[in-house]
C-alpha positions as CSV (number, residue, x, y, z in Angstrom):
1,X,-86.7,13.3,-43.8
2,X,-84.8,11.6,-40.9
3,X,-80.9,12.3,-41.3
4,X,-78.3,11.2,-38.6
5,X,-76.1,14.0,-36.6
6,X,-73.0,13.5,-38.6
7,X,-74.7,13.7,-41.4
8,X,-76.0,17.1,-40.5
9,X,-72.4,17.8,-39.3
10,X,-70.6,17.0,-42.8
11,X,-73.2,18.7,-44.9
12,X,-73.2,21.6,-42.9
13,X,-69.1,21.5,-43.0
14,X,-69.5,20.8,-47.0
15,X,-71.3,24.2,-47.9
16,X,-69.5,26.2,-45.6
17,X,-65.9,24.9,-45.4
18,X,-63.5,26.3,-42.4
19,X,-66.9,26.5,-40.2
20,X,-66.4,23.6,-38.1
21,X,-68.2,24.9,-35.1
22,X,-71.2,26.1,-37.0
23,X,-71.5,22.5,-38.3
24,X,-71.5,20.8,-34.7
25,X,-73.4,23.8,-33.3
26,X,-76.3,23.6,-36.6
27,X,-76.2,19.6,-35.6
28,X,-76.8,20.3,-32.2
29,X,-80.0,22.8,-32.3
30,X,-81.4,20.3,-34.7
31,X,-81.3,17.4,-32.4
32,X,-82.6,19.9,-29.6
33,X,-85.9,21.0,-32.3
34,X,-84.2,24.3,-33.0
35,X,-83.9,25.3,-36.7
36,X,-80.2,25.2,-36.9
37,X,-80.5,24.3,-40.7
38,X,-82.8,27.5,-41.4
39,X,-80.6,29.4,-39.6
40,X,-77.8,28.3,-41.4
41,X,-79.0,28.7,-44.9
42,X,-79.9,32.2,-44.0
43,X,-76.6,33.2,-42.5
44,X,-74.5,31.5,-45.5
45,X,-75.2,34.1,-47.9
46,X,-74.8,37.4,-45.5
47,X,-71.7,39.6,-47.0
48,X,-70.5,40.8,-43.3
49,X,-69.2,37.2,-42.0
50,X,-66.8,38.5,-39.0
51,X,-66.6,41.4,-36.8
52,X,-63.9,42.8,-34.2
53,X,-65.8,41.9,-30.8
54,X,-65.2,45.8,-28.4
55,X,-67.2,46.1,-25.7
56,X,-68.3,49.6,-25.5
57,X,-70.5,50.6,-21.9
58,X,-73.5,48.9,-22.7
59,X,-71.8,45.6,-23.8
60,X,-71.0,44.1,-27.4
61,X,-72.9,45.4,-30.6
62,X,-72.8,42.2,-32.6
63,X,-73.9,44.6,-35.7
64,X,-76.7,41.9,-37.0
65,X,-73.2,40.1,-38.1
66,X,-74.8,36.5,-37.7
67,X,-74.0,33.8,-34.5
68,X,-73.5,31.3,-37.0
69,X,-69.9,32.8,-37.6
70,X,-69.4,34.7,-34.3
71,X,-70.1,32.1,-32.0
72,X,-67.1,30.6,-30.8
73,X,-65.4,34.3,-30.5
74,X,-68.3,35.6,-28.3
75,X,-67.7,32.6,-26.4
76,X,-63.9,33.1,-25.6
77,X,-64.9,36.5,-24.8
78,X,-67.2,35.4,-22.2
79,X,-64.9,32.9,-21.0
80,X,-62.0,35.3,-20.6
81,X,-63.7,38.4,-19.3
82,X,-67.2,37.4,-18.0
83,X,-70.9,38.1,-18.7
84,X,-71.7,40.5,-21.1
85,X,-75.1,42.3,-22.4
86,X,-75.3,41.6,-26.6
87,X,-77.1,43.7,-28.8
88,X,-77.8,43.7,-32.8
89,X,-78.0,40.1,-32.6
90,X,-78.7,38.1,-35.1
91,X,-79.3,33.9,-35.0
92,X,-78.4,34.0,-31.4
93,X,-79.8,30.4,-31.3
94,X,-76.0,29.9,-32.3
95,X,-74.5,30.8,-29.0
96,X,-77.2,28.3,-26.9
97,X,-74.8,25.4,-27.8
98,X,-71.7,27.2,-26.5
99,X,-73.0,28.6,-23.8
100,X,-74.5,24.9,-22.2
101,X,-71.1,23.0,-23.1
102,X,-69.4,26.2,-21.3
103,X,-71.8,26.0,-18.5
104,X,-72.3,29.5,-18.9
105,X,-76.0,31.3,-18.6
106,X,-78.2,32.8,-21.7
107,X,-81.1,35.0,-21.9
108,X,-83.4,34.4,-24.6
109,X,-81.0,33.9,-27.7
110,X,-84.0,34.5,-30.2
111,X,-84.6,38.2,-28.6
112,X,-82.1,41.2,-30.6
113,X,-80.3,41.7,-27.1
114,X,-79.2,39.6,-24.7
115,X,-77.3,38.7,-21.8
116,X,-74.1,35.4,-21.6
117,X,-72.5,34.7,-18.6
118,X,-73.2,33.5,-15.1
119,X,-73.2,29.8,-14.4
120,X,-74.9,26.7,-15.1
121,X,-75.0,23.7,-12.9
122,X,-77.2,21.3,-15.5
123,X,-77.6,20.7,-19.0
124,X,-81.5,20.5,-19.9
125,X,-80.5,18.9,-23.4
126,X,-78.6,15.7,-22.1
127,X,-81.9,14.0,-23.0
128,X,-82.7,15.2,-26.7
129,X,-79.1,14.8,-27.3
130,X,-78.7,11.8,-26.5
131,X,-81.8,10.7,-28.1
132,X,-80.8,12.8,-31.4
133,X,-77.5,10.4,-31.6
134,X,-79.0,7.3,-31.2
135,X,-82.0,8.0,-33.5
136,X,-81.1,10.8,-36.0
137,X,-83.9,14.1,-36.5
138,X,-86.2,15.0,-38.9
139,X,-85.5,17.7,-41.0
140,X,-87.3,19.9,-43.8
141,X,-86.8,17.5,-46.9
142,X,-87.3,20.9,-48.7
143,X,-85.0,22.8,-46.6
144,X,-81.9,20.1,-47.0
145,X,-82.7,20.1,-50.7
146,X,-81.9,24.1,-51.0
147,X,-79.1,23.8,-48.8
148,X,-77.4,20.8,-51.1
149,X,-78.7,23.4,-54.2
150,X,-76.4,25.9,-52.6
């Protein structure tokens, strides 16, 4: 099923209202063939949605509270006081958007633990992104249909 970015982005913002960023950040890994949508679905019905972010010596424990809500927070926190190691992770895919717009450095968001921070000096999705917005993605026709279930 081929669906346009904003549409992903209003959906998304539909069934989980006060989320903007998970919305743009679900529409992004979707136009970069991540499964933002999956990921979403999954995190939508966790009970823990927020967490106090306190780095103790070996970095943040992210508690398995999902990206999909903690994104934006872990990235003011990196902007303000610098790379950090993450542990407990969970849908870590969530930060990849935040950190390339931030020009900041990720390790491998789909490992439990992790390190954001550093610097970037390119953005290896200009292309899929742009291609994304002018021709929309494919999604899981069966996926979309048990998020609009939800």
């Amino acid at each position: 099923m081929r669906v346009s970015l904003d549409q992903i982005s209003n959906f998304t913002e539909r069934i989980m209202p006060g989320n903007k960023p998970a919305a743009k950040n679900c529409a992004w890994l979707e136009a970069c063939g991540y499964p933002g949508l999956k990921l979403l679905l999954e995190a939508r019905t966790d009970e823990r949605q927020s967490l106090a972010l306190v780095p103790d010596a070996m970095g943040l424990d992210l508690q398995n509270v999902s990206c999909v809500f903690l994104g934006p927070a872990i990235a003011d926190h990196v902007a303000k006081y610098g790379r950090i190691f993450l542990r407990n992770v969970r849908h870590g895919l969530y930060l990849l958007p935040l950190s390339v717009e931030a020009n900041i450095g990720i390790g491998c968001p789909v490992d439990p633990a992790f390190a954001l921070g550093g610097e970037r000096h390119k953005n290896p999705y200009v292309e899929k992104l742009e291609m994304a917005a002018r021709d929309g993605v494919t999604v899981d026709e069966i996926l979309w249909r048990a998020l609009e279930a939800n």
